[in-house]
C-alpha positions in Angstrom: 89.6 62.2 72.9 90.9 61.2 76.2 89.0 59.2 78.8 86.9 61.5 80.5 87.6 59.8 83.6 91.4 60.8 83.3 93.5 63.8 82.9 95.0 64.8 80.2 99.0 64.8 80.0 100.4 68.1 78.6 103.1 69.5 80.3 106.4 69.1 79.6 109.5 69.9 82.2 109.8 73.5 81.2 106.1 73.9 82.4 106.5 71.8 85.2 109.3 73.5 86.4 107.5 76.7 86.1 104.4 76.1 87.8 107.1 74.7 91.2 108.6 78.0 90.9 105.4 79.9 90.6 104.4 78.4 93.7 107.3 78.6 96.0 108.5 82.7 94.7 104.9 83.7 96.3 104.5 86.5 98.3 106.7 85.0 101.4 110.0 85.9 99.7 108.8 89.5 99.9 108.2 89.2 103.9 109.5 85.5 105.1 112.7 87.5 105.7 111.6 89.2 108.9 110.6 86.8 111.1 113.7 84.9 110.4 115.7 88.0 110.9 113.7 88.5 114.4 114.6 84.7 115.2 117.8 84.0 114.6 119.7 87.4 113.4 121.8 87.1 110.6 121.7 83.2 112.1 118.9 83.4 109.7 121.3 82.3 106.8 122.2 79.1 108.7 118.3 78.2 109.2 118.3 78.7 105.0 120.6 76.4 104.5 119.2 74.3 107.0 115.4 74.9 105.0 116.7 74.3 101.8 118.4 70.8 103.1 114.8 69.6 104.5 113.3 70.5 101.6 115.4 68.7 99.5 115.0 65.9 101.5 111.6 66.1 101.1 111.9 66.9 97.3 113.6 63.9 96.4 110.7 61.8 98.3 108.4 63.4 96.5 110.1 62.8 93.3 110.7 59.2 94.0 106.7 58.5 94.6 105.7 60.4 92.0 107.6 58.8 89.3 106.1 55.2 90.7 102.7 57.3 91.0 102.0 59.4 88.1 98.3 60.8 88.9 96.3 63.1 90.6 96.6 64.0 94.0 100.3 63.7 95.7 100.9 62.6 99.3 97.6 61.7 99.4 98.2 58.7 96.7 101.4 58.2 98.1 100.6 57.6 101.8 97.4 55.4 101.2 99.1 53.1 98.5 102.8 52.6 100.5 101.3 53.3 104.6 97.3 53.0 104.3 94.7 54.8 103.5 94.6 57.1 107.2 97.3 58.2 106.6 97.1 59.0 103.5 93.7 60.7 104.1 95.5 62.7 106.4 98.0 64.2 104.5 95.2 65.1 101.7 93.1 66.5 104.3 95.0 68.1 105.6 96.4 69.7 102.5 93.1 70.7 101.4 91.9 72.5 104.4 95.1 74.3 105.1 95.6 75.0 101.7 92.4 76.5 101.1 93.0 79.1 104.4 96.4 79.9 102.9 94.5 80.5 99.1 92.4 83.1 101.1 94.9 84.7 102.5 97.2 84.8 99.6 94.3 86.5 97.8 94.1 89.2 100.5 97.9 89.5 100.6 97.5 90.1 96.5 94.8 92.4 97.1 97.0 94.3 99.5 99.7 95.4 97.1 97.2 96.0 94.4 94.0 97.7 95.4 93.1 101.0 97.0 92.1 101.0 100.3 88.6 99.8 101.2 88.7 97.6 97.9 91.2 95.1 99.2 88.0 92.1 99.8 86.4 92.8 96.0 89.9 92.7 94.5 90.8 90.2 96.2 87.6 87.6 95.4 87.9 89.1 91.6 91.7 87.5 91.6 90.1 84.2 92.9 87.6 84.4 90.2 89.7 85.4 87.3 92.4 82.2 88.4 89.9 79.4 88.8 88.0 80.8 85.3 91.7 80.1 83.8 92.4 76.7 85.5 88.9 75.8 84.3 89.8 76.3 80.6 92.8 73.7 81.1 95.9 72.7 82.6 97.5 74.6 79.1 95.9 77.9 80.1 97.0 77.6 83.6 100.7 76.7 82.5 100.8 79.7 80.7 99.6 82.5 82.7 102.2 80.9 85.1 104.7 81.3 82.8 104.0 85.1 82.2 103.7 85.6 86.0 106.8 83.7 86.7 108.7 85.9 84.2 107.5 89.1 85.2 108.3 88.4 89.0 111.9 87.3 88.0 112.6 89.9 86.6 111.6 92.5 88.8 113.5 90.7 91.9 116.3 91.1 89.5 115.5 94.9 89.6 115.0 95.0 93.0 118.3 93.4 94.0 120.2 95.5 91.8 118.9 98.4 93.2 119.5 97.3 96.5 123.1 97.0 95.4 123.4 100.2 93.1 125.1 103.3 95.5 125.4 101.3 98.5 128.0 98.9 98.7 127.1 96.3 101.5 130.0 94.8 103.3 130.2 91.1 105.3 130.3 93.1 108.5 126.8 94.2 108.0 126.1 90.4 107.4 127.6 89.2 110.3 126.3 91.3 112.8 126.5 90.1 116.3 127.6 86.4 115.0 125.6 83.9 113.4 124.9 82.4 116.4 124.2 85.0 118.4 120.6 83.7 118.8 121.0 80.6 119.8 120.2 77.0 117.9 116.6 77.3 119.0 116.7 80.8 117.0 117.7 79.0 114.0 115.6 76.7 113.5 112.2 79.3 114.5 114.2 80.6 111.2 114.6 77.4 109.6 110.4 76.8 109.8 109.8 79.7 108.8 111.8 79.8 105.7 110.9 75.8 105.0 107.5 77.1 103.8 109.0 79.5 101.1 109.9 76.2 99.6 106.8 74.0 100.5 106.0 74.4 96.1 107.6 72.3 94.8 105.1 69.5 96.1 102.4 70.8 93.6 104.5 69.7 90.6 103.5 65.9 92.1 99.8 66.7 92.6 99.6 67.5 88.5 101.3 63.9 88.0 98.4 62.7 85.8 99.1 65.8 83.7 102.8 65.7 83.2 104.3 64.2 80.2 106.5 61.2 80.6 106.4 61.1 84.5 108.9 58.8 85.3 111.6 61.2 84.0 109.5 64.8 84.1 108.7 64.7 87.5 111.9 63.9 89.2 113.8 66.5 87.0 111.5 69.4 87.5 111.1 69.0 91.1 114.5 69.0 91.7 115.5 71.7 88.8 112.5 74.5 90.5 113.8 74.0 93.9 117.7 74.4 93.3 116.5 77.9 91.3 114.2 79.0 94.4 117.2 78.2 96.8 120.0 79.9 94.6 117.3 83.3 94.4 116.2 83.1 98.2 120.1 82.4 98.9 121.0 86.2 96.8 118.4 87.9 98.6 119.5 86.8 101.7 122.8 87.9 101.6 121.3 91.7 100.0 119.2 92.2 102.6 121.5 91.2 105.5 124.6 92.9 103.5 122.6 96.4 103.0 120.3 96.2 106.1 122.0 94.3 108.6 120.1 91.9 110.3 118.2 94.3 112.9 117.5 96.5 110.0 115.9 93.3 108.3 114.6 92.3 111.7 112.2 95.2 112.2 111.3 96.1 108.6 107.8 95.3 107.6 109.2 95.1 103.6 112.6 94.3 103.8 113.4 94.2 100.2 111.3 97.4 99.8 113.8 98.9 102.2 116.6 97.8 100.5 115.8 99.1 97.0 115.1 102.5 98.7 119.0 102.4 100.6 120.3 102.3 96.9 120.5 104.8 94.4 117.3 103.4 92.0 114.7 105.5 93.8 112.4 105.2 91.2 112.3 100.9 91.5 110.8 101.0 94.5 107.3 100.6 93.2 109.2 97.5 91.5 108.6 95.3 94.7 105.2 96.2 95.2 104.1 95.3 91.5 106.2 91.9 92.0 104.9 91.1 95.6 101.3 91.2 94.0 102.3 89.1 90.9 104.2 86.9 93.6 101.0 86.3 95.2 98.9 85.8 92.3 101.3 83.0 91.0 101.7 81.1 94.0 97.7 81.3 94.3 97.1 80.1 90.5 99.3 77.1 91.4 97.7 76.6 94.5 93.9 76.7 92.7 95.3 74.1 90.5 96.9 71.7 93.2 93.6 71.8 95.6 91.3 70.5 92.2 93.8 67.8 91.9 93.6 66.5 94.9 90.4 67.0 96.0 89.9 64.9 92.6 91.8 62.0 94.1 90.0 62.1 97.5 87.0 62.1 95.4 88.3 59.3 93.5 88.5 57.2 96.4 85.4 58.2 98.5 87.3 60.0 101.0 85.3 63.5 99.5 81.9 63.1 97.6 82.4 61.2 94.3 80.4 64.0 92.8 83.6 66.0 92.8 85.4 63.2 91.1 83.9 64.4 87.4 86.6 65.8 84.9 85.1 68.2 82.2 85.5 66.2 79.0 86.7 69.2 76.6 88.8 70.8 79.0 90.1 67.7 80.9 90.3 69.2 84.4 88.3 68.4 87.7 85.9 71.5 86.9 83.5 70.7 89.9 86.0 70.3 92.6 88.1 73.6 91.3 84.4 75.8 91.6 83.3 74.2 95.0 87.0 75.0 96.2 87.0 78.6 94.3 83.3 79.3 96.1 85.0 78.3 99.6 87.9 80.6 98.9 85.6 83.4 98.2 83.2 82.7 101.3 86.5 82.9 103.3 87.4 86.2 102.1 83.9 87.6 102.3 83.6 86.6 106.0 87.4 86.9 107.5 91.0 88.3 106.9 93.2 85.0 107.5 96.4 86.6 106.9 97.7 86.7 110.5 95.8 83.2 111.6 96.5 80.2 109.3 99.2 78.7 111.6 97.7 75.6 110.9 98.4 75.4 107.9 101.9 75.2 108.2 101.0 72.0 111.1 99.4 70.3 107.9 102.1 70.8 105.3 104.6 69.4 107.8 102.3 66.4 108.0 101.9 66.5 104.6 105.4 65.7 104.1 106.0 63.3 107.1 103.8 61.4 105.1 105.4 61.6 101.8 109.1 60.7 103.8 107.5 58.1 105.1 106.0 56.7 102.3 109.2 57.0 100.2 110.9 54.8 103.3 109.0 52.1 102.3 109.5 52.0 98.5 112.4 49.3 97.4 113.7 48.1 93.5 113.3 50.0 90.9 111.3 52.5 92.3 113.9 53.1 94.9 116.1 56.4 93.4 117.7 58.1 96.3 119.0 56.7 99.6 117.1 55.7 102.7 118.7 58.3 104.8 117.4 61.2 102.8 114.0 60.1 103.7 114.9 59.4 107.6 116.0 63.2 108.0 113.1 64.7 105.9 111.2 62.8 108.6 113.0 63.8 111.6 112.9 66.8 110.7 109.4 67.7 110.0 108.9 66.4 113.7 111.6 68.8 114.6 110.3 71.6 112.7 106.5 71.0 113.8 107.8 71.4 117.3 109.2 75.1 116.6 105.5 76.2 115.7 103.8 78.7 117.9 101.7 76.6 120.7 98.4 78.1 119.1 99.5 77.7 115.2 99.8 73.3 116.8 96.8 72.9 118.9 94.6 74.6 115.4 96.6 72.3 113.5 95.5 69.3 115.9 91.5 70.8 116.0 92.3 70.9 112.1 92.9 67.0 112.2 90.4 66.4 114.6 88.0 67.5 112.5 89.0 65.7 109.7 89.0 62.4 111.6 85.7 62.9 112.6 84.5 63.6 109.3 85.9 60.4 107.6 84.3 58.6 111.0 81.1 60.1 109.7 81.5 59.1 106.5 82.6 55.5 106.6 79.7 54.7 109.0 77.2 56.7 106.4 78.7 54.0 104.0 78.9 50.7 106.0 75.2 51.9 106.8 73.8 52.1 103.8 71.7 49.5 102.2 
């Protein structure tokens, strides 16, 4: 049997790659299309490519520490072993909190495809239930229920997309629209933030590190291989929505995609997107379930959250304490409040969160050095850039969020130094 104080390493890259994608084709690809639309018109295919650049930048920092750093826990290893260990407690805390707010609201948005009305808040605390039951049973278990989910929501995007197409016949004039640059740099890259997050996934491939088999090569490779298959898919449904829609049709549709489907001559797929919205959502939640126990385990590990939390069950090899004190906070979110509309900072702390990680990766030389400096310098600059596109409220929550963090590791340390 393995050391109970360690995870146990049973994924391979196929499994690796799967959980990435489960987490980044979440429910956002169903809806992230709208506000884009609304900020930069059909511009909004200029701030995808300009997304999918960050986040590569981004990815390959990622993949560089965690082939150096095969554990538990991500930026938050990363940042207090190559900067220190506030900033690396800020880019775990700051992970965890937002995280946990997006979790609840990823539960609701499930709940909102799938249950009848007035049933939304049960359904959605049973999905939360039902996921953290399966992570608890193992990192196996969770690997594949993403793999089923993963399947099922590929193919019906497939469905959908086709149907878009069938009877319709899009044309590049309906993609242009009023120019790509008809609103405007700024417009852009409102667009570019907002479809950055569709891609944020990837990152919870490093925070399994300890549970990946032969990191040094696994990691890298399935980072890299789920984010060039969610750019490729988010790149197709660009282009169908914008081609069948035109970017003020995509602009003020609630369901985009849903839309689109409808325009073409597969009636009947409609209910298609709905069933893969809510298996969208209930992937990209499973994944994040699994990341938050992970690193909540490494804060743990390092005092930075009660060691209590730092326990990994010994049959199932997973950090079963932190995963039901995070799955009880999910809940007691949901009971009390509907955070779909008001997690803005959220998105502050995954743009820290990977500031960090850039940052990090700057500072790693030799061997462990795999991709040039200036991939890391424009992953940086441009999380500063990006952060400074967020709505006003969606920074100053983000910068309460940190505040409160700060205070509590204050808190803490002085409980420590204090103690006899």
């Amino acid at each position: 049997m393995s050391n109970p104080q360690n995870l146990a390493r049973r994924l391979g890259t196929f499994d690796a790659v799967v959980i990435g994608l489960g987490s980044m084709i979440g429910a956002g690809v169903f809806a992230a299309f709208t506000p884009a639309a609304q900020a930069a018109g059909s511009g909004l295919l200029i701030g995808l490519a300009v997304a999918a650049v960050v986040a590569y930048c981004n990815a390959t920092s990622s993949a560089q520490l965690a082939a150096a750093y095969p554990t538990s826990g991500g930026t938050y290893i990363y940042g207090r072993e190559r900067l220190g260990q506030w900033p690396g407690f800020l880019a775990g805390w700051g992970f965890v909190v937002g995280k946990v707010a997006s979790s609840a609201a990823m539960a609701m948005t499930f709940a909102a495809y799938a249950a009848p009305a007035g049933w939304e808040r049960p359904v959605a605390i049973g999905a939360v239930v039902l996921l953290v039951a399966v992570n608890y049973r193992g990192i196996s278990r969770t690997a594949a229920m993403a793999r089923i989910i993963v399947l099922l929501v590929l193919a019906a995007l497939a469905l959908a997309i086709t149907a878009a197409w069938v009877g319709t016949g899009g044309s590049t004039a309906s993609i242009r629209g009023e120019g790509l640059l008809s609103h405007g740099w700024y417009g852009i890259a409102q667009s570019a933030g907002l479809l950055f997050f569709a891609f944020a996934g990837y990152a919870r491939i490093a925070t399994l590190g300890e549970e990946v088999r032969d990191p040094r090569r696994t990691i890298p490779r399935a980072i890299l291989l789920a984010l060039a298959i969610a750019a490729a898919l988010y790149a197709v449904i660009a282009v169908t929505l914008l081609s069948i829609l035109g970017p003020d049709g995509v602009a003020s549709s609630a369901a985009p995609l849903a839309e689109a489907v409808a325009a073409g001559g597969w009636s009947w797929a409609s209910p298609v997107v709905r069933f893969g919205a809510a298996l969208a959502s209930l992937g990209a939640l499973l994944a994040l379930i699994a990341g938050l126990g992970r690193t909540s385990l490494a804060m743990a590990r390092e005092g930075d959250f009660p060691r209590y939390f730092a326990a990994i069950h010994p049959k199932f090899q997973v950090p079963h304490r932190a995963e039901l004190a995070l799955g009880a906070a999910i809940v007691v979110i949901i009971a009390v409040a509907d955070l779909r509309g008001a997690i803005g900072f959220s998105s502050f702390g995954v743009l820290v969160y990977y500031l960090v990680a850039n940052l990090a990766a700057l500072t790693q030389t030799g061997a462990d050095r795999r991709y040039p400096k200036f991939l890391q310098l424009l992953g940086a600059a441009a999380c500063v850039i990006l952060v400074a596109t967020l709505p006003l409220e969606a920074v100053l929550a983000g910068l309460l969020m940190f505040a409160g963090g700060i205070s509590y590791r204050l808190v803490r340390q002085r409980r420590t130094t204090l103690r006899p």
